[in-house]
C-alpha positions, -999 to +999 in steps of 0.1 A: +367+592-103+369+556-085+380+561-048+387+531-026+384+550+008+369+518+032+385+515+059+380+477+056+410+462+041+400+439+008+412+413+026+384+413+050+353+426+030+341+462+025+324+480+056+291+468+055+275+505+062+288+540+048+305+556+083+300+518+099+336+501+091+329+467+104+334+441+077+305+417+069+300+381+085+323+364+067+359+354+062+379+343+034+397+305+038+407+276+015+372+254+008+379+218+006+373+209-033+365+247-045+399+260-041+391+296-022+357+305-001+339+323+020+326+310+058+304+323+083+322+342+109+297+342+135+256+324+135+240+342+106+197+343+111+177+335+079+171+365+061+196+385+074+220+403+052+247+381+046+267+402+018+259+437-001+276+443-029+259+476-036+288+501-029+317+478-027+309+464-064+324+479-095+307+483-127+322+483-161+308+509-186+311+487-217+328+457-226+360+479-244+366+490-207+365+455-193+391+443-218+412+468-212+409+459-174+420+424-180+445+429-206+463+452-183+466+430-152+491+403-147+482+369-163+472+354-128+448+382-115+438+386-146+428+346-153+412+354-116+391+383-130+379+361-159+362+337-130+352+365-109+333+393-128+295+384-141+265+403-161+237+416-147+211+443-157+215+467-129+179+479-138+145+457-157+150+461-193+184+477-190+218+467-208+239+442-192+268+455-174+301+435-165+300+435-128+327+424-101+340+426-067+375+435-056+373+422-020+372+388-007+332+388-014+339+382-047+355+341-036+317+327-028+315+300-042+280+282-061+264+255-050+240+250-077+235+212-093+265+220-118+291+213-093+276+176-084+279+185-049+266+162-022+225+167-025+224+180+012+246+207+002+227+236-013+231+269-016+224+292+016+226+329+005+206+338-026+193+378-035+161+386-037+162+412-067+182+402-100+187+440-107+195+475-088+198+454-054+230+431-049+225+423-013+222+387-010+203+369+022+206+341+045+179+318+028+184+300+065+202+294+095+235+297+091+264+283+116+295+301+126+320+282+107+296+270+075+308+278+040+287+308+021+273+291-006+253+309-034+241+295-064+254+312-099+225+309-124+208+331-105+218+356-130+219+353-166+248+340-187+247+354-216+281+373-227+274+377-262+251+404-251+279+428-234+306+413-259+289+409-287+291+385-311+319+364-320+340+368-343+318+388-366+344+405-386+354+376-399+316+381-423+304+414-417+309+449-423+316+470-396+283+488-402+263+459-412+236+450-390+227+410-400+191+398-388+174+367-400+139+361-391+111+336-412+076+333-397+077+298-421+101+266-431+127+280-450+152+253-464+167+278-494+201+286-481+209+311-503+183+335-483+203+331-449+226+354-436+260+354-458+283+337-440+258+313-419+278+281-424+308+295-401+288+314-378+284+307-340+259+293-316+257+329-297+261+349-331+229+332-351+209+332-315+214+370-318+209+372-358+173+353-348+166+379-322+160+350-298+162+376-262+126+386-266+109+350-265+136+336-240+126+369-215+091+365-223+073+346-189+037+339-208+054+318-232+026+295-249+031+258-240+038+242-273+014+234-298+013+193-315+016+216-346+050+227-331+061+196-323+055+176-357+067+206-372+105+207-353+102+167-357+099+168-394+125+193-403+146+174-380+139+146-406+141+167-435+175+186-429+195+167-403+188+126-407+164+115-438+166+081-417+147+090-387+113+084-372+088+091-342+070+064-341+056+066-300+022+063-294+030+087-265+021+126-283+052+150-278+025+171-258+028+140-230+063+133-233+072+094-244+070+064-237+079+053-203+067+023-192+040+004-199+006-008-175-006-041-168-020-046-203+009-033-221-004+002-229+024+026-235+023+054-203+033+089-202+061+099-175+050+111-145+046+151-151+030+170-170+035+205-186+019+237-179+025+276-171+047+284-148+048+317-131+075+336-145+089+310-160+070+306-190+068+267-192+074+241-170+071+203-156+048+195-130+041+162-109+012+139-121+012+124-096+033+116-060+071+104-067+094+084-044+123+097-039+149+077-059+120+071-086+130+075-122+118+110-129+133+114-167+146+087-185+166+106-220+183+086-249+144+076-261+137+084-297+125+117-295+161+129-281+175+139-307+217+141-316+229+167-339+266+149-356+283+186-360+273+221-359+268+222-399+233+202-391+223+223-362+231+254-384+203+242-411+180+229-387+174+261-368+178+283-401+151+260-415+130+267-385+102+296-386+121+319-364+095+313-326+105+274-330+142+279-336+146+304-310+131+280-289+154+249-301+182+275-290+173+278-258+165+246-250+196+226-265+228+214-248+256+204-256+269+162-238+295+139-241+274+105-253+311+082-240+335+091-223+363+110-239+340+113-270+331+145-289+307+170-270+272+168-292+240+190-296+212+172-281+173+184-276+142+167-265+116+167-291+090+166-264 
């Protein structure tokens, strides 16, 4: 039942009313280092409308309709598409939907901290809603001529929850429906989930049932008990070898410097609540900019050698902390051209 009726060509936009076919206020043009982008085509006021997505936008029932989309265009739009399209719940506490654009609003480009873009270029148009609403708003002034720059965590990545897991067929029966939850330590393998030792990072996150506690905003700071308890199956099930030793309590951070008498000092933040958040860092005190906020590679980071270890260490887990290992992980080079590695702060 998809009609494509706008007067305004693709090429330009969408008509930015219903019965009003003037395109938005932007243009599409090659951005220096980004390959394609969009740019301001006249001065744009902060909080003006800058692009609305919420006709022009297509939604894709289910993921069996997107792969069907992509599978039936040619390699290069299709590789395009693959760029392009995101998830969003179009509603709070809805499904995610695979969601795209086929007009130029789709070639905005992010200038979030993952490109390493110059730290005077931030992003300028930003929505205000993560659901039903897909306008997004000058979050200042914006000249005739600037590049549109958004920022793309604003919505969550998580494509295992419209694709589903991956590669599940490979252990489980079409109607079996694998959970795996312990409220204590747990190191007897033979009660995980058959199959655990070739599972994936997305498929065991969704065998914990990790969505609730990473969607939950009143997430309890945690507890020394948490800490000594993540840091001693760390011990018991990744490296027999290693200590925490730090007079600094995981509840403080580390050690980061010492004072005039040699006592070992926290860094300078603390953590606490933060409004719809959960948990956050907060100053301790005033910081120079340029100041050593974070230093990492102390002896509470710790460096998973393959994904067999991080497998048993989250399995091991009571189910709350290794949901939150999950979530706070990431995966780093620690040399150049060597293997990517799981790393976490145990702080």
């Amino acid at each position: 039942d998809k009609t494509w009726g706008d007067p305004v060509p693709p090429t330009e936009g969408y008509s930015i009313e219903i019965g009003r076919p003037e395109p938005p206020p932007f243009h599409a043009k090659a951005s220096p280092g980004l390959g394609r982008g969009l740019f301001a085509s006249r001065d744009i006021k902060k909080g003006e409308v800058v692009h609305d997505g919420t006709h022009s936008d297509v939604v894709f029932p289910t993921a069996d309709h997107w792969r069907k989309y992509v599978f039936s265009l040619p390699t290069d739009l299709a590789c395009d598409t693959t760029e392009w399209h995101w998830m969003q719940r179009l509603e709070p506490g809805g499904p995610y939907k695979m969601v795209g654009s086929i007009n130029i609003s789709i070639l905005m480009n992010s200038a979030g901290d993952e490109w390493e873009m110059d730290e005077s270029v931030r992003p300028n148009t930003l929505p205000r809603e993560l659901y039903s609403d897909r306008r997004f708003y000058a979050t200042r002034d914006i000249k005739k001529g600037e590049e549109i720059l958004t920022d793309y965590d604003v919505y969550t990545t998580r494509w295992y929850e419209v694709f589903g897991p991956v590669d599940d067929s490979e252990y489980l029966d079409d109607e079996e429906e694998v959970s795996y939850i312990s409220d204590s330590i747990n190191a007897d393998e033979t009660t995980w989930p058959v199959g655990w030792e070739r599972m994936s990072f997305d498929y065991i996150w969704n065998v914990m049932d990790c969505a609730p506690l990473r969607d939950d905003p009143n997430k309890p700071l945690p507890t020394i008990e948490d800490w000594t308890t993540m840091r001693e199956v760390y011990t018991q099930v990744v490296d027999t070898a290693k200590t925490f030793v730090d007079p600094i309590p995981p509840t403080m951070g580390y050690t980061y410097g010492k004072s005039e008498d040699g006592e070992a000092l926290p860094p300078p933040y603390h953590a606490r609540t933060s409004p719809g958040k959960g948990r956050g860092l907060f100053a301790s005190r005033n910081i120079k900019m340029g100041e050593l906020v974070h230093r990492g590679g102390h002896e509470s980071d710790v460096v998973f050698p393959d994904g067999m270890s991080w497998r048993r260490y989250v399995l091991t887990l009571p189910n709350r902390l290794a949901c939150t290992i999950a979530d706070w992980n990431w995966t780093q080079r620690l040399e150049d051209g060597g293997p990517l590695r799981m790393i976490v702060n145990l702080n």
